[in-house]
ZANUKOL-203524 format. One line per 8 residues: their letters; for each residue z, y, x of N, C-alpha, C. Coordinates in Angstrom, 3 decimals. Layout:
REM ZANUKOL-203524
A> Z,Y,X,Z,Y,X,Z,Y,X  ...
//
This chain:
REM ZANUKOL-203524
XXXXXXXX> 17.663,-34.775,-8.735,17.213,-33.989,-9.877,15.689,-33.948,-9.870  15.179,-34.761,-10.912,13.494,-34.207,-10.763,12.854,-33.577,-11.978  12.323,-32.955,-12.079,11.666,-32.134,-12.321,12.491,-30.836,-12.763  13.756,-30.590,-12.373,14.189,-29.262,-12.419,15.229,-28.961,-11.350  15.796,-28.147,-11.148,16.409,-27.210,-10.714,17.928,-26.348,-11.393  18.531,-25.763,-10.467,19.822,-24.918,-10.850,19.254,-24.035,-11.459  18.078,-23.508,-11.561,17.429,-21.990,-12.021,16.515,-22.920,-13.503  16.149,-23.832,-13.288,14.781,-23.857,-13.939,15.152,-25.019,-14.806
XXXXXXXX> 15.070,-25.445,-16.432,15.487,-26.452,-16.939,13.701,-27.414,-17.128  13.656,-28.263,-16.438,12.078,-28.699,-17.141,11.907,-28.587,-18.475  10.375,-28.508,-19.149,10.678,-28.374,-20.878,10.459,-29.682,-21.290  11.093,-29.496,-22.452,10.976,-31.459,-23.439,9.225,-31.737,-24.065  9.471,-32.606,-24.687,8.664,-32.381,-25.496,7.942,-31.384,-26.169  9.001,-30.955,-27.343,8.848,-29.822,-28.685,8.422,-28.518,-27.342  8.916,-27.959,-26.119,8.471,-27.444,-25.507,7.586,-27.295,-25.081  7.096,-28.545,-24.385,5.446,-28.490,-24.046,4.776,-28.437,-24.902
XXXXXXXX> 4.706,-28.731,-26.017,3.951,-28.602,-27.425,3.793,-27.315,-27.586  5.054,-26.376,-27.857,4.897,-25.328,-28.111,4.477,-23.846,-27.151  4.685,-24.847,-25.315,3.442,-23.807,-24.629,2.512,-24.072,-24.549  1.625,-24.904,-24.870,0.009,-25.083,-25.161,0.291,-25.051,-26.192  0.684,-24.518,-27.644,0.327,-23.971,-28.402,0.033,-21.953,-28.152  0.937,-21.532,-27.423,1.105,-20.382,-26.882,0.069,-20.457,-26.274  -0.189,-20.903,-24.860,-1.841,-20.754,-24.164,-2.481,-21.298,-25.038  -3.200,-21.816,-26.125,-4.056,-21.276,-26.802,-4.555,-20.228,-27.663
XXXXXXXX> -3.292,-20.068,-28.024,-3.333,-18.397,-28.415,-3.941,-17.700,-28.022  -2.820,-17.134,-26.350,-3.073,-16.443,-25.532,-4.711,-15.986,-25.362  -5.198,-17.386,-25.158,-6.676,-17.758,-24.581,-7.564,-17.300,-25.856  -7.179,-17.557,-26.520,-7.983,-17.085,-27.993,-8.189,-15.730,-27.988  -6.484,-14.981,-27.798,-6.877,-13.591,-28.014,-7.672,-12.885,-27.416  -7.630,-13.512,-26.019,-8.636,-12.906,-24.637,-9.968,-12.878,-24.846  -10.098,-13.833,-25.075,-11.664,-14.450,-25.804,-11.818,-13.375,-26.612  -11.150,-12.923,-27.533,-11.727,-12.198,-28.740,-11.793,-11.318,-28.348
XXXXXXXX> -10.653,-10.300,-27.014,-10.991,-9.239,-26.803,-11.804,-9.248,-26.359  -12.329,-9.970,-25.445,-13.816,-10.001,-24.808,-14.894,-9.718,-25.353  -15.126,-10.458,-26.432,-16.468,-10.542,-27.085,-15.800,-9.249,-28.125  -15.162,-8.907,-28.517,-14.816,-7.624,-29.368,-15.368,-6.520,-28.427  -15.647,-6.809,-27.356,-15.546,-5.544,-26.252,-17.628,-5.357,-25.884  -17.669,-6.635,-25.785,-19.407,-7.139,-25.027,-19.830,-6.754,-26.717  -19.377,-6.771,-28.472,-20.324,-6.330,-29.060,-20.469,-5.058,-29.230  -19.103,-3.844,-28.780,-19.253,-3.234,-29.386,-20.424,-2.301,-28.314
XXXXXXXX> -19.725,-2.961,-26.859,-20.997,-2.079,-26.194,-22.815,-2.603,-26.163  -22.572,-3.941,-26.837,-24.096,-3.762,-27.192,-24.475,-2.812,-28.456  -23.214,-2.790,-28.843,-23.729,-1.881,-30.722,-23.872,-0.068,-29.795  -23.491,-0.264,-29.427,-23.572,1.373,-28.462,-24.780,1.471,-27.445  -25.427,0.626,-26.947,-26.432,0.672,-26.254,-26.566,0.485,-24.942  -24.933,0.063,-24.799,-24.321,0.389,-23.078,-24.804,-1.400,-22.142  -25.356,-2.013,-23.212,-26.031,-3.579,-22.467,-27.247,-3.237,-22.373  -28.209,-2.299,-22.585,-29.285,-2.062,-22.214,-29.805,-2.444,-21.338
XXXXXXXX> -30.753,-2.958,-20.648,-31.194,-3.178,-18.889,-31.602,-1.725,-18.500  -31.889,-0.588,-19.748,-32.601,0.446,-18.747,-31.041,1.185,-18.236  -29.723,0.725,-18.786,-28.363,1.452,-18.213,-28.055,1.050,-17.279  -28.467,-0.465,-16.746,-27.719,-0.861,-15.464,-28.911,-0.956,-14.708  -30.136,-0.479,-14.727,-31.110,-0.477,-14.330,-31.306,0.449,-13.127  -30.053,1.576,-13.948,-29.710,3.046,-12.982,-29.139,2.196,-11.399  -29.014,1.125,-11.458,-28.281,0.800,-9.838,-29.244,0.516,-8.661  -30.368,0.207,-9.477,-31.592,-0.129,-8.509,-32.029,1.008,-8.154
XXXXXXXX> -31.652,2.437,-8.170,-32.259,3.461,-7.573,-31.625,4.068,-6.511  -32.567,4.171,-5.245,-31.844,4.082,-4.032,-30.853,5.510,-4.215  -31.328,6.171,-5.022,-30.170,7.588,-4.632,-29.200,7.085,-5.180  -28.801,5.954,-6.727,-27.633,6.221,-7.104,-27.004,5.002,-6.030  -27.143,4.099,-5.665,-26.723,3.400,-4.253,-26.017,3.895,-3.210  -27.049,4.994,-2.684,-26.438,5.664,-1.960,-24.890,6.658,-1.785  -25.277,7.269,-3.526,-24.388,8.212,-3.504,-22.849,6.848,-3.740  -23.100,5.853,-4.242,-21.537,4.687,-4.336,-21.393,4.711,-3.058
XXXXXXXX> -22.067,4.278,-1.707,-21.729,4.100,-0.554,-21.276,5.144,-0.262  -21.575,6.368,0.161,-21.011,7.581,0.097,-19.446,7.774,0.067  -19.838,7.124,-1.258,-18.410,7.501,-1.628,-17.214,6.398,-1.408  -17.750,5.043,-0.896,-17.150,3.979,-0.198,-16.518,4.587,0.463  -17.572,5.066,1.596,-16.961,5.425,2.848,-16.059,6.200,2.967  -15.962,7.490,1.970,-15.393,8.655,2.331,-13.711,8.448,1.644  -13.671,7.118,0.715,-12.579,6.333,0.513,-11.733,5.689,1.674  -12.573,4.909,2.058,-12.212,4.139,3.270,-11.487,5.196,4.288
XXXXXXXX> -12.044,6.292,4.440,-11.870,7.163,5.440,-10.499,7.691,5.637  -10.580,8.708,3.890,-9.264,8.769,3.734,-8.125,7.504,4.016  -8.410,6.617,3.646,-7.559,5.289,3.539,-7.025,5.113,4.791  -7.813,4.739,5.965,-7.313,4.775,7.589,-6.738,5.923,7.644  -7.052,7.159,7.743,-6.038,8.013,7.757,-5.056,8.077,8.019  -4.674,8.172,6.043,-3.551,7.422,5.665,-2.757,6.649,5.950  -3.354,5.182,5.914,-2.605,4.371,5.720,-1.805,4.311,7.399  -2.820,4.430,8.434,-2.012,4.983,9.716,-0.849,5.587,9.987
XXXXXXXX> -0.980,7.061,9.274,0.164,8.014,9.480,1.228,7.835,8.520  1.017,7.180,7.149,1.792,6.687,6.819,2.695,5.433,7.433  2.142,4.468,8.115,3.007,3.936,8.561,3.869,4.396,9.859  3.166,5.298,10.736,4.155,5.961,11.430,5.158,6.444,11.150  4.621,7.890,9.979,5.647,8.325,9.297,6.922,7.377,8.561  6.451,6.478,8.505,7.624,5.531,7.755,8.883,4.958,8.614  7.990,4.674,9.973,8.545,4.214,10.793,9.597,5.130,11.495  9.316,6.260,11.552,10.182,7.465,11.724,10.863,8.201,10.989
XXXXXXXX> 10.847,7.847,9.644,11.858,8.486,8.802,12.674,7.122,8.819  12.695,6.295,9.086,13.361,4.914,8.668,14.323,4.822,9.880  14.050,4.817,11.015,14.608,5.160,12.195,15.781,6.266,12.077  15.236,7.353,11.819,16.118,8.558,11.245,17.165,8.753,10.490  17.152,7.804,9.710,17.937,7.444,8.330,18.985,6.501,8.407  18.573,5.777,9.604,19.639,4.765,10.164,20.355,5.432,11.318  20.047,6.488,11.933,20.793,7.503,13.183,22.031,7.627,12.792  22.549,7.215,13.694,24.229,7.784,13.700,24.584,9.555,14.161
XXXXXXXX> 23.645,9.823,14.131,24.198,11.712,13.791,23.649,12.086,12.665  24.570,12.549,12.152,25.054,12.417,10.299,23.352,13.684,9.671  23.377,14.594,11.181,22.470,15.863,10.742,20.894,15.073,10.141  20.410,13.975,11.438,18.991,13.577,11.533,19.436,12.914,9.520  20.460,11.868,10.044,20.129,11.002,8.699,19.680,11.767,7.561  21.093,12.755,7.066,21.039,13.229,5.836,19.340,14.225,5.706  18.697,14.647,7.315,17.373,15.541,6.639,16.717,14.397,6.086  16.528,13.063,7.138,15.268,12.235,6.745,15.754,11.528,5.537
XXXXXXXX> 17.261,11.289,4.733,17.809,10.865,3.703,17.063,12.153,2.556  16.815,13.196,2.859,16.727,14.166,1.809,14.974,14.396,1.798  14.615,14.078,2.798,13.469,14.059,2.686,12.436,12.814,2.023  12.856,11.728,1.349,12.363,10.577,1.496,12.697,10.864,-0.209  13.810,11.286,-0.152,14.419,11.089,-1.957,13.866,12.621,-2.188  13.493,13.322,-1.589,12.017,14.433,-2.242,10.745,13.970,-2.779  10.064,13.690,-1.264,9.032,13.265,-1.733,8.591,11.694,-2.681  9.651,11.497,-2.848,9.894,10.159,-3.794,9.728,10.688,-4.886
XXXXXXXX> 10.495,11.845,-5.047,10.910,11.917,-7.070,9.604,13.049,-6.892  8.851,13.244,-6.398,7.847,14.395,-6.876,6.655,13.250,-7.255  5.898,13.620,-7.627,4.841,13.135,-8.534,3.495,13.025,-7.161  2.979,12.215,-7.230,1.831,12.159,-6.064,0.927,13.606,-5.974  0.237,13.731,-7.713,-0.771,14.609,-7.777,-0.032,15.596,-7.580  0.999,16.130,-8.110,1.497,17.486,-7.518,1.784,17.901,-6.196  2.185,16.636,-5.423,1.965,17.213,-3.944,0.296,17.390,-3.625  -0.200,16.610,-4.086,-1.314,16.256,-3.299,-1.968,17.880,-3.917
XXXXXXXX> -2.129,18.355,-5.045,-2.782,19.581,-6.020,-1.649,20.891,-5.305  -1.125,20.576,-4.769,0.453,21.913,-4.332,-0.298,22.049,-2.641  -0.841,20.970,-2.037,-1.466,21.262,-0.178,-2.445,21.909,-0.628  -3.533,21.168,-1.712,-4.707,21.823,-1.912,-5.105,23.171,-2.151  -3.888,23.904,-2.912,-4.301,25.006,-3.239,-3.134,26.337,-1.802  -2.480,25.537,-1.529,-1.967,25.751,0.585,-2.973,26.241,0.893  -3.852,25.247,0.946,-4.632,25.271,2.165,-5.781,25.830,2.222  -5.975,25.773,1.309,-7.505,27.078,0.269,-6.880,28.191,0.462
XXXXXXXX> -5.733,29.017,0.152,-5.261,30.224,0.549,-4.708,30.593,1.387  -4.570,29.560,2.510,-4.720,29.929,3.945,-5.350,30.215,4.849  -6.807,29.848,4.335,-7.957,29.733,4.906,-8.573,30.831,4.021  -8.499,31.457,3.413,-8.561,32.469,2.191,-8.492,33.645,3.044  -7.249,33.629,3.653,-6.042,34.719,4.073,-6.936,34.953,5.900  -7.019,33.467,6.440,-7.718,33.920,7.732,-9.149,33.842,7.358  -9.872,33.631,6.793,-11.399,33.919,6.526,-12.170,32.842,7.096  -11.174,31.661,7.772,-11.865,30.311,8.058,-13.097,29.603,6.757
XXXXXXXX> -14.037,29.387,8.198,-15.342,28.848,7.395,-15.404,27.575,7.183  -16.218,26.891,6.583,-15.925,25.359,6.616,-14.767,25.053,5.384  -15.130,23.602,5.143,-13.998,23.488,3.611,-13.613,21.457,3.943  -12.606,21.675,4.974,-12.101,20.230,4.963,-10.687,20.055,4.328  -10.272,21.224,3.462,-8.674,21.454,2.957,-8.793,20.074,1.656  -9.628,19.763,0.911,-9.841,18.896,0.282,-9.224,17.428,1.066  -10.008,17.279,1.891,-9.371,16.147,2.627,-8.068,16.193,3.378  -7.837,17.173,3.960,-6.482,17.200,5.018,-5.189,17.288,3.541
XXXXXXXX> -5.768,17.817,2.278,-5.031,17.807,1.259,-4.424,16.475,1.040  -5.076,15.624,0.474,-5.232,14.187,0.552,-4.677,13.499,0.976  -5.190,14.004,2.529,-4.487,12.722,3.412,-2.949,13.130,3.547  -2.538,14.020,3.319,-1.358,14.539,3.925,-0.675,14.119,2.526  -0.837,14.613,0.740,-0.265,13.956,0.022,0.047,12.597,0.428  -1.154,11.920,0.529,-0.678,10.429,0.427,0.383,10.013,1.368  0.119,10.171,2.734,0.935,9.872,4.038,2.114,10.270,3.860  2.691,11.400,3.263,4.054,11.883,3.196,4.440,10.930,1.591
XXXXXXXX> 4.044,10.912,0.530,4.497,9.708,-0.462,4.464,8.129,-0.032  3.322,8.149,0.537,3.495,6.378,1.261,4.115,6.286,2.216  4.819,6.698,2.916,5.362,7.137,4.563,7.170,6.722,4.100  7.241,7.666,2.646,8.664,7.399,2.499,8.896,6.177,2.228  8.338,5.821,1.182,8.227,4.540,0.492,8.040,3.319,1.694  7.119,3.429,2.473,6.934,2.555,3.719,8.972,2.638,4.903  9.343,3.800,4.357,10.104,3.964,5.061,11.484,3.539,4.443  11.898,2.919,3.082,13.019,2.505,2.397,12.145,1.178,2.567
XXXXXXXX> 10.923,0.782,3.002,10.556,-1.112,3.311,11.142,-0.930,4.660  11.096,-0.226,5.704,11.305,-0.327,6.928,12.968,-0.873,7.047  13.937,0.215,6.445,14.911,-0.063,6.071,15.561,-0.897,5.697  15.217,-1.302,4.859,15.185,-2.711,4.245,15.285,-4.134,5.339  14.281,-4.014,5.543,14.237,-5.079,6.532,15.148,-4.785,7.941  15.126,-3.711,7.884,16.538,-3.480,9.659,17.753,-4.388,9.129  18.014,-3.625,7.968,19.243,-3.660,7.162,19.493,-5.515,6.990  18.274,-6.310,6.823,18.315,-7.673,6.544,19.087,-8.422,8.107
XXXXXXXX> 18.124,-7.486,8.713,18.466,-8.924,9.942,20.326,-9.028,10.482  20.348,-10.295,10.623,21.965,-11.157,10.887,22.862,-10.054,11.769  23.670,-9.718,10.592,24.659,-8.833,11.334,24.864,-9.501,12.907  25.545,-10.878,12.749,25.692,-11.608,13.824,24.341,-11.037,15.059  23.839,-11.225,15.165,22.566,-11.081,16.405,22.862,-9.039,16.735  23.006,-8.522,15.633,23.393,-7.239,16.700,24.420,-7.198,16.897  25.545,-7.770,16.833,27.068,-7.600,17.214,26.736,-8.618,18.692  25.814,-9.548,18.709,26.054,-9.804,19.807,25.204,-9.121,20.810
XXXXXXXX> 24.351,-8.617,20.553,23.447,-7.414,21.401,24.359,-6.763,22.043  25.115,-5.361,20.727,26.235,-5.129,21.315,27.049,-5.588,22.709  27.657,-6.733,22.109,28.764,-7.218,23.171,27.686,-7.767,24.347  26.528,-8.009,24.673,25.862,-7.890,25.795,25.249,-6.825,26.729  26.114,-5.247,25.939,26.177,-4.094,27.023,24.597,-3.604,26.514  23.860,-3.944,25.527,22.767,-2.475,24.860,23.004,-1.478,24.158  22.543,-0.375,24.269,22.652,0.625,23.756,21.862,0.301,22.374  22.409,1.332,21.488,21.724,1.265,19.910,20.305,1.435,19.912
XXXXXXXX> 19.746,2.540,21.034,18.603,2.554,20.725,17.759,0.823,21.792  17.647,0.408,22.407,17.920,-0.558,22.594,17.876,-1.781,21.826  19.083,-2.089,20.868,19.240,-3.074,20.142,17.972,-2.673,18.565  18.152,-1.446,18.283,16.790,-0.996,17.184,15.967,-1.753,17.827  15.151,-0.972,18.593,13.827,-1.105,19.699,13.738,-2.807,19.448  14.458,-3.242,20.385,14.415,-5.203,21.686,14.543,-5.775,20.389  15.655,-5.272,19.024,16.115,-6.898,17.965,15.267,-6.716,16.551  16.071,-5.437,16.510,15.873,-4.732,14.364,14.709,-4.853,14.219
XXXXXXXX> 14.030,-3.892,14.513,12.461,-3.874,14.338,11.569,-4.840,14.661  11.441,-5.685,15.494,10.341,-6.541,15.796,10.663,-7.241,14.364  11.583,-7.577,14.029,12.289,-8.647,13.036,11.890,-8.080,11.892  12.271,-6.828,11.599,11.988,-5.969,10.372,10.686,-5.884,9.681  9.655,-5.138,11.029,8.574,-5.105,10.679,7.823,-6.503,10.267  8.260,-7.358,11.231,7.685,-9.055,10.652,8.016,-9.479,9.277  9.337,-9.489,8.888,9.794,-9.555,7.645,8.657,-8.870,6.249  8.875,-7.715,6.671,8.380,-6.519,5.834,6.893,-6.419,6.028
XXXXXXXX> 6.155,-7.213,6.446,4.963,-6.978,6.826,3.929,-6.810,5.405  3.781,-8.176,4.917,3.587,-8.253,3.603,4.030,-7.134,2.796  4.856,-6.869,2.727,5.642,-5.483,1.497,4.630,-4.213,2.146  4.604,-4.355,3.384,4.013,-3.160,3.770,2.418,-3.230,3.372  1.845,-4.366,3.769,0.154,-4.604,3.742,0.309,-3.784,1.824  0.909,-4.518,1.334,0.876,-4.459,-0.467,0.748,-2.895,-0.496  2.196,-1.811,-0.198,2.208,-1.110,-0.095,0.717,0.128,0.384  0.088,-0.421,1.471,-1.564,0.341,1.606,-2.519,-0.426,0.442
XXXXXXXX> -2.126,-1.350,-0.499,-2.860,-1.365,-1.372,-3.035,-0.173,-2.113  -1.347,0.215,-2.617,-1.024,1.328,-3.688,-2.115,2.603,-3.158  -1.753,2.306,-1.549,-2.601,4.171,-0.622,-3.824,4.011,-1.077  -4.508,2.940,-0.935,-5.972,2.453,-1.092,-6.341,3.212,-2.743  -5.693,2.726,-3.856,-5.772,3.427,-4.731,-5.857,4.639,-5.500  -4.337,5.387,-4.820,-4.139,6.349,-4.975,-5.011,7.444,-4.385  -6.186,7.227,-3.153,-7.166,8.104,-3.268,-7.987,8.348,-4.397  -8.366,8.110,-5.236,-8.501,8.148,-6.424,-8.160,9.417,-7.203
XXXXXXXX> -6.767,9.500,-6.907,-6.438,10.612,-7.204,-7.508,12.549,-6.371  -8.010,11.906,-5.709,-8.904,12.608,-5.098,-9.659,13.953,-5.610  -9.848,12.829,-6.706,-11.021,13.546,-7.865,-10.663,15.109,-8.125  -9.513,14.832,-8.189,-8.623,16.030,-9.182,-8.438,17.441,-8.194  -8.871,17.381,-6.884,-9.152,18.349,-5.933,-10.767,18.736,-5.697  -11.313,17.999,-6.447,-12.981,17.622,-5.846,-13.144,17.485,-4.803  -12.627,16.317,-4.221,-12.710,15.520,-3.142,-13.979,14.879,-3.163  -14.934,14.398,-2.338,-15.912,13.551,-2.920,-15.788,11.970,-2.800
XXXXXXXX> -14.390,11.510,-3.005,-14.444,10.195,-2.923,-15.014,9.391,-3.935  -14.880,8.187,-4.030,-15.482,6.862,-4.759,-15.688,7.209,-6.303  -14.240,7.762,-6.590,-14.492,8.155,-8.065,-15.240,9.316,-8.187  -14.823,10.242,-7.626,-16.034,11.769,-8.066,-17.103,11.465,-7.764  -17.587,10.785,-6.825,-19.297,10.615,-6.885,-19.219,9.694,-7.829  -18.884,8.890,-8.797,-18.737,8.022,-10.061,-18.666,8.889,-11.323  -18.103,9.730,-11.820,-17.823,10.616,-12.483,-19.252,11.908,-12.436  -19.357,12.239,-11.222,-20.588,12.891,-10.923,-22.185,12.659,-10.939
XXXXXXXX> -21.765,11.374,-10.590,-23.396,10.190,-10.835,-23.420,9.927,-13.058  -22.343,9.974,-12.876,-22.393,9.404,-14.921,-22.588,10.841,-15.121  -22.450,12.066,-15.225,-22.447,13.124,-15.888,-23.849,13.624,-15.740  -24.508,13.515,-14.338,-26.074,13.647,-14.386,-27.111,12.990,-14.642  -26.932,11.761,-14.860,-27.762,11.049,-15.204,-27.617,10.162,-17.191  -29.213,10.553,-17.751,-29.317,10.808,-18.545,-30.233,9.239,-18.890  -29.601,7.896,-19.694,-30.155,7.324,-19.901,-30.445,7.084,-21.195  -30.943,6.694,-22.117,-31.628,6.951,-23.653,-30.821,7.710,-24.389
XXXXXXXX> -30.629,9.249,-23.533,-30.257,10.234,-24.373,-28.445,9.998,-23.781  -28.298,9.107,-23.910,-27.023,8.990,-23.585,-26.886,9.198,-22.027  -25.085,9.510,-21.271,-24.596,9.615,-20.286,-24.447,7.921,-19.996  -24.403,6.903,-18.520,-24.220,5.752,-18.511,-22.488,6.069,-18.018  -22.178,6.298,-18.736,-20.616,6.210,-18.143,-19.601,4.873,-17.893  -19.313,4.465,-19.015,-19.357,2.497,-18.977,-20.081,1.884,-17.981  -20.950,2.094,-17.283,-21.749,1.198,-16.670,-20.919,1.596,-15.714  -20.950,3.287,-15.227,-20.692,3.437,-14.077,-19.397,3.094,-13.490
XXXXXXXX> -18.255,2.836,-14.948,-16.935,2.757,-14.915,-16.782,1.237,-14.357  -17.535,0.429,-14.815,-17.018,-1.280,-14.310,-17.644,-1.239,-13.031  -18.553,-0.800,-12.972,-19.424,-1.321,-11.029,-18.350,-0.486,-10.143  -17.802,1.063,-10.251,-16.821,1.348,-9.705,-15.323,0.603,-9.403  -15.100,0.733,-10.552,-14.158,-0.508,-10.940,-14.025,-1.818,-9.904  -15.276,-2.374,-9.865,-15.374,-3.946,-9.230,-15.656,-3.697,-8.206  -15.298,-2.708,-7.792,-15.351,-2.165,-6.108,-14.143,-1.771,-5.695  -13.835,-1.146,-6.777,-12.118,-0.777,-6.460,-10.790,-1.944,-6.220
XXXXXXXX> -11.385,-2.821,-7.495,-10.900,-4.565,-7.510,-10.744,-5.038,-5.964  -12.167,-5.212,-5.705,-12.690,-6.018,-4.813,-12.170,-5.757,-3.512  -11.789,-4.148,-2.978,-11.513,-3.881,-1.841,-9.543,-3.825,-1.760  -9.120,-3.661,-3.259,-7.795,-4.100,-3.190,-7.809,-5.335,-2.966  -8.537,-6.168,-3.639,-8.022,-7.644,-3.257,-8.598,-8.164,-2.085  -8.829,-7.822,-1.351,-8.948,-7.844,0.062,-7.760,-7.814,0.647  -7.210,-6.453,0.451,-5.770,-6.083,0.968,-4.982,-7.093,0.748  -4.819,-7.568,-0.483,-4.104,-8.145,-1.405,-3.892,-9.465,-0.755
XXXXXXXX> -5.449,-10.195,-0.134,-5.944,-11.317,0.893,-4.931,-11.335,1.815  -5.436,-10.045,2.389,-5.014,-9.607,3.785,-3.267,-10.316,3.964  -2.078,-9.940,2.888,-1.079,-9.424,2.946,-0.481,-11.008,2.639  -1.317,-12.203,2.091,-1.013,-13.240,1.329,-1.235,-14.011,2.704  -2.497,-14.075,3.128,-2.357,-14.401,4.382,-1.250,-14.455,5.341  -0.504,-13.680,5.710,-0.038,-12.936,6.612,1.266,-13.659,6.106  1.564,-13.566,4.764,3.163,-14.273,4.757,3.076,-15.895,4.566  1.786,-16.263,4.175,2.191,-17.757,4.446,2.058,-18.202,6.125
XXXXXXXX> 1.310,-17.520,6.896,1.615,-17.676,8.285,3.205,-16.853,8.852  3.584,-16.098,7.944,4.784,-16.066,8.492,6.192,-16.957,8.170  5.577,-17.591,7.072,6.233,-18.861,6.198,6.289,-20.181,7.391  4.857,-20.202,7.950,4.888,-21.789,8.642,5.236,-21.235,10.201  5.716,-20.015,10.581,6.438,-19.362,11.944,8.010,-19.865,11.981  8.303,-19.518,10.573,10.062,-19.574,10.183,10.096,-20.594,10.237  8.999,-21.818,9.803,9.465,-23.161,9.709,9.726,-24.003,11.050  8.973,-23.320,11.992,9.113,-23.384,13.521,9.726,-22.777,14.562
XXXXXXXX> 10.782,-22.071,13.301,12.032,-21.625,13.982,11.769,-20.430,15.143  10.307,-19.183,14.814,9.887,-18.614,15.333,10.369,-17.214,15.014  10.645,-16.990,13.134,10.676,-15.770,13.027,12.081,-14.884,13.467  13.128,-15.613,13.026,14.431,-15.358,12.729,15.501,-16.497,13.271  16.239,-15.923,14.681,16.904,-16.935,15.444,18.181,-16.600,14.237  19.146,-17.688,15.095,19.955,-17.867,14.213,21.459,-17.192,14.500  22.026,-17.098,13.210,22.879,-15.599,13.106,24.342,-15.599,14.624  23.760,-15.038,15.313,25.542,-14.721,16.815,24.423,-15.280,17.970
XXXXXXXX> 23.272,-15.494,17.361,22.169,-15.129,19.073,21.132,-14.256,19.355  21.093,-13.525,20.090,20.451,-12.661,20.473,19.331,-13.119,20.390  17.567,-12.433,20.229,16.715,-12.425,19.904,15.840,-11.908,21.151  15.958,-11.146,22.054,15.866,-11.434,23.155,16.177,-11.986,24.054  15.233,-12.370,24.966,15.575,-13.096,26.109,16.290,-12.836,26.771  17.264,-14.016,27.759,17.828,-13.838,28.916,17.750,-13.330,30.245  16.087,-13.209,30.506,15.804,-12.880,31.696,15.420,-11.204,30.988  15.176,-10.644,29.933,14.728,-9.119,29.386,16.188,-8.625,29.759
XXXXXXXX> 17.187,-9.148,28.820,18.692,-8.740,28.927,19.319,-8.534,30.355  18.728,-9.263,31.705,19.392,-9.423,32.840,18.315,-8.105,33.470  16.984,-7.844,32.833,16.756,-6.999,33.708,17.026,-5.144,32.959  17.099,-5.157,31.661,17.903,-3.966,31.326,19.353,-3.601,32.304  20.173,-5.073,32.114,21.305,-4.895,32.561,21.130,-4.026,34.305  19.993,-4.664,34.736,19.843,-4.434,36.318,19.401,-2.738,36.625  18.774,-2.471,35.168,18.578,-0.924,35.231,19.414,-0.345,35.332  20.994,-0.079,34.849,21.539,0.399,34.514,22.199,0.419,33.245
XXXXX> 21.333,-0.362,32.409,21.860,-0.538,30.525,23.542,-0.733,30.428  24.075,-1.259,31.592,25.430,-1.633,31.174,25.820,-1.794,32.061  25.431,-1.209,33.259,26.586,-1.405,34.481,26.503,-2.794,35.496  26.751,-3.224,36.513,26.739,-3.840,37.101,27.492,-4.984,36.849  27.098,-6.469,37.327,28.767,-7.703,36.738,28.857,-7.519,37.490
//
């Protein structure tokens, strides 16, 4: 069969004709939005050099880095305890005592169906009237707000990828774990997970894209991340009468781009090297063999894992 497939019919002629008639379209319309977009902000004043002129001044520089960082910050955090947390509600959820599953089952399909900003706006105003109540000085409830929204929404979500991938690997390879005398926690630990997390790696990197973003949501506590010093830098500064808000919106913007698609790098990377692993018969043995070694298995066994032959 060449040039198609069970899924895919190649196109004929009248087909190819009629998708480069479509991508030119397409391409046309883009074009137009473009330049529909570059006149109207020259008709507004927003191409000025004295609007983007505002970047050459070391304070407004500063205050973007600022607010890089204090992105970034949150982000490690995050994206850390979220993956713990994931890793432990995912674990939980697969427990064979019905109590653990169904909390970390009820907990995952909570913080799932609630809305990010409302958890994240529901700690904030916690934690301000806790600190209210004991007369604590200092104001880091903004951030511990934050980080704790995000980590408990990305944590679950990280934790139905975790799942996922246990759930994938070859029934065969834990039935034979099993019948080689490991215990469940054991066969999780030595088979599921190494496999899982490899699998799922990519889904997961993608996944701290979303975290990466969703600080953002920041603003809405007056956090001082990337966007509020963006929002805060456009509202004080006064260029021919006008606020530079547009300006400030794309250079933010192409920072926000830029450090997702990094991630984005990061995560693309990572599965085509896990693409040319599988092809070398590295990632995923094959289904009724164990995934650990013979000499790991002989020395569990020698602990005690299963008794003496």
């Amino acid at each position: 069969m060449s040039g198609s497939s069970v899924l895919y019919d190649a196109p004929g002629p009248k087909a190819r004709v009629r998708n480069r008639i479509y991508t030119i379209i397409g391409s046309l319309a883009v074009l137009g939005l473009i330049a529909f977009t570059l006149y109207r902000m020259n008709v507004t004043g927003q191409l000025e050099p004295e609007v983007w002129n505002i970047f050459n001044n070391a304070g407004v520089r500063t205050n973007i880095r600022d607010g890089v960082i204090t992105t970034l910050k949150v982000f490690a955090v995050a994206g850390v305890l979220s993956l713990v947390l994931g890793l432990l509600l995912a674990v939980a959820r697969l427990s064979d005592h019905k109590a653990i599953s169904w909390f970390a089952t009820g907990f995952i399909e909570l913080f799932r169906a609630i809305p990010l900003l409302i958890t994240i706006y529901a700690l904030w105003v916690l934690f301000l009237t806790y600190k209210e109540n004991l007369g604590v000085v200092g104001d880091n409830s903004a951030f511990w707000a934050l980080v704790i929204g995000l980590t408990v929404y990305n944590g679950c979500v990280q934790a139905e990828v975790i799942r996922a991938g246990v759930n994938a690997v070859p029934r065969g390879q834990v039935e034979a774990a099993y019948a080689l005398g490991l215990r469940k926690s054991q066969v999780m630990t030595m088979l599921q997970l190494p496999q899982a997390v490899r699998a799922m790696l990519p889904t997961m990197i993608s996944q701290l894209v979303v975290t990466l973003k969703d600080t953002s949501l920041g603003y809405i506590i007056t956090y001082d991340e990337l966007l509020f010093a963006a929002r805060t830098m456009a509202n004080n500064i006064i260029v021919n009468g006008e606020n530079p808000i547009t300006a400030v919106v794309i250079v933010v913007g192409a920072i926000y781009i830029a450090m997702c698609l990094a991630l984005s790098g990061l995560a693309t990377w990572i599965e085509r090297r896990g693409r040319r692993s599988t092809k070398k018969g590295v990632a995923v043995a094959p289904a009724g063999e164990p995934v650990v070694e013979m000499a790991e298995i002989e020395q569990v066994l020698g602990k005690g894992g299963a008794g003496g032959t």
